[in-house]
C-alpha positions in Angstrom: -23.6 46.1 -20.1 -21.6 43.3 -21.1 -24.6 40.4 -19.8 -27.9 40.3 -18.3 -26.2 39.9 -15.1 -24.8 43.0 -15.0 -27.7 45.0 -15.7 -30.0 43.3 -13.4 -27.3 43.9 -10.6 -27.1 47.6 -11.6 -30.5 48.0 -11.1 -31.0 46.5 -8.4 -28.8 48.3 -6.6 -30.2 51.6 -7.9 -34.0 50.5 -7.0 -32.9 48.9 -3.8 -32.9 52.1 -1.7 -32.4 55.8 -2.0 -29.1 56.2 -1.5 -27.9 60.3 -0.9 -25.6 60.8 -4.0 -22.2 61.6 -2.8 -19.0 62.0 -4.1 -15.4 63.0 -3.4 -16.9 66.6 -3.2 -18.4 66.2 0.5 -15.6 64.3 1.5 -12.4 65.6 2.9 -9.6 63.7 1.2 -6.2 63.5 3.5 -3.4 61.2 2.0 -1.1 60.1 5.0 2.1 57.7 4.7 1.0 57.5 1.0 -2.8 55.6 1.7 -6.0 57.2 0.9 -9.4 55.8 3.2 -12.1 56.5 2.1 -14.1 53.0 3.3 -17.6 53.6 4.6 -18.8 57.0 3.5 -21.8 56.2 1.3 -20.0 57.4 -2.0 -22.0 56.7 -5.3 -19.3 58.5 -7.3 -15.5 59.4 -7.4 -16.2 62.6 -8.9 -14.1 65.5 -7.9 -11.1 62.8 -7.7 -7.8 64.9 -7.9 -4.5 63.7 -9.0 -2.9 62.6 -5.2 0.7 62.9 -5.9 1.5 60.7 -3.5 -0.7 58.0 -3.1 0.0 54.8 -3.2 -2.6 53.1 -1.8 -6.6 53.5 -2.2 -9.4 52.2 0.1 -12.8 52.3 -1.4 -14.3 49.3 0.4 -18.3 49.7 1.4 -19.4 52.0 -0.8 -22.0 52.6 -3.0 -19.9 52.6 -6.4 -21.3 51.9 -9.6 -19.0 52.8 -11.5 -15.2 54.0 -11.8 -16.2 56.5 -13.3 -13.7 60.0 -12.6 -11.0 57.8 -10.9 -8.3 59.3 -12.7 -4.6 58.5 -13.5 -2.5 58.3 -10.3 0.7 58.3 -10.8 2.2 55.6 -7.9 -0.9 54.0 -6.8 -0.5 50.6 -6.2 -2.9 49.1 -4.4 -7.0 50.1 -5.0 -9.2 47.7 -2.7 -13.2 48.2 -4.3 -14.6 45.3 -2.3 -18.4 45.4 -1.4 -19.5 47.9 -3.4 -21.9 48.2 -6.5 -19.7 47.2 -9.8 -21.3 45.8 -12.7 -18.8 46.6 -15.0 -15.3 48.5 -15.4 -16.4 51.4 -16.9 -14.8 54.5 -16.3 -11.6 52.5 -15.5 -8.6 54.1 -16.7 -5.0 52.7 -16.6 -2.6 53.0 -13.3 0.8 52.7 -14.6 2.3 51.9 -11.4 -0.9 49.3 -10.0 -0.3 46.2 -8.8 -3.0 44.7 -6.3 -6.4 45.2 -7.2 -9.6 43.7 -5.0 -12.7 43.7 -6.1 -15.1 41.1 -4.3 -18.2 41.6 -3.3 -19.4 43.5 -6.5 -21.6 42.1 -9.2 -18.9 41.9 -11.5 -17.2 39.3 -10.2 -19.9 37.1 -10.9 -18.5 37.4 -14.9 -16.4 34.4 -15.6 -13.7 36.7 -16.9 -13.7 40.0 -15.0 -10.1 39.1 -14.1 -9.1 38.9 -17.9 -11.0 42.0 -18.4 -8.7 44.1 -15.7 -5.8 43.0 -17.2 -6.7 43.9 -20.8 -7.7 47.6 -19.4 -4.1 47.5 -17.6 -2.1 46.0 -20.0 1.6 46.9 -19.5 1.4 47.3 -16.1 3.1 45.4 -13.4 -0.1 43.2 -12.3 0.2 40.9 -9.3 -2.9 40.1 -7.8 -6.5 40.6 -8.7 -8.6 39.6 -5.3 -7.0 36.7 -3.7 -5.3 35.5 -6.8 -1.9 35.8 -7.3 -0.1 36.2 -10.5 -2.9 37.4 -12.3 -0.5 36.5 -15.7 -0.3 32.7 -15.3 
């Protein structure tokens, strides 16, 4: 973990309560009109993640994230809204060559000064517009 911070607000979030692990194994995964919900359901992982061919969009919001984890390369997503989940860090991010909105409020992270930076280092030479309610992420 990159700062005290961060590992505080990991484990607090794993002390906190017991929290049933799931992952994308005991969910159902449908992609419709190229979006991908899966806000409220409790996941603690994205494990068992599948490459969604046409996904464009992915909701995560509300969940019990830690990490990123198994969220693998997706070819035209680009949108992923995280918001109120349990991020300390980016680990297990990998690059979305096509991603441009990414929302991550309401995790610990965000409380680094320079999570935004951070993001766009990971997704360098990709077409970044907005990290959470900022807009050209670049300037």
């Amino acid at each position: 973990y990159n700062t005290k911070l961060q590992e505080d607000a990991r484990r607090t979030a794993e002390e906190s309560t017991y929290v049933e692990r799931r992952n994308l194994h005991h969910v159902r995964l449908l992609c419709g009109l190229g979006a991908v919900s899966l806000r409220n359901q409790n996941l603690t992982s994205l494990q068992g993640m599948m490459v969604q061919e046409d996904m464009v969009e992915l909701y995560l919001q509300n969940n019990q994230l830690l990490d990123l984890q198994h969220l693998i390369t997706q070819p035209k997503m680009r949108e992923l809204r995280l918001e109120n989940n349990h991020l300390c860090s980016l680990k297990g991010f990998v690059p979305q060559p096509r991603l441009q909105q990414v929302w991550l409020e309401g995790n610990p992270l965000c409380a680094h000064p320079h999570y935004r930076l951070m993001l766009l280092i990971l997704q360098s030479g990709s077409p970044m517009q907005k990290i959470d309610n900022g807009s050209n992420p670049k300037a």
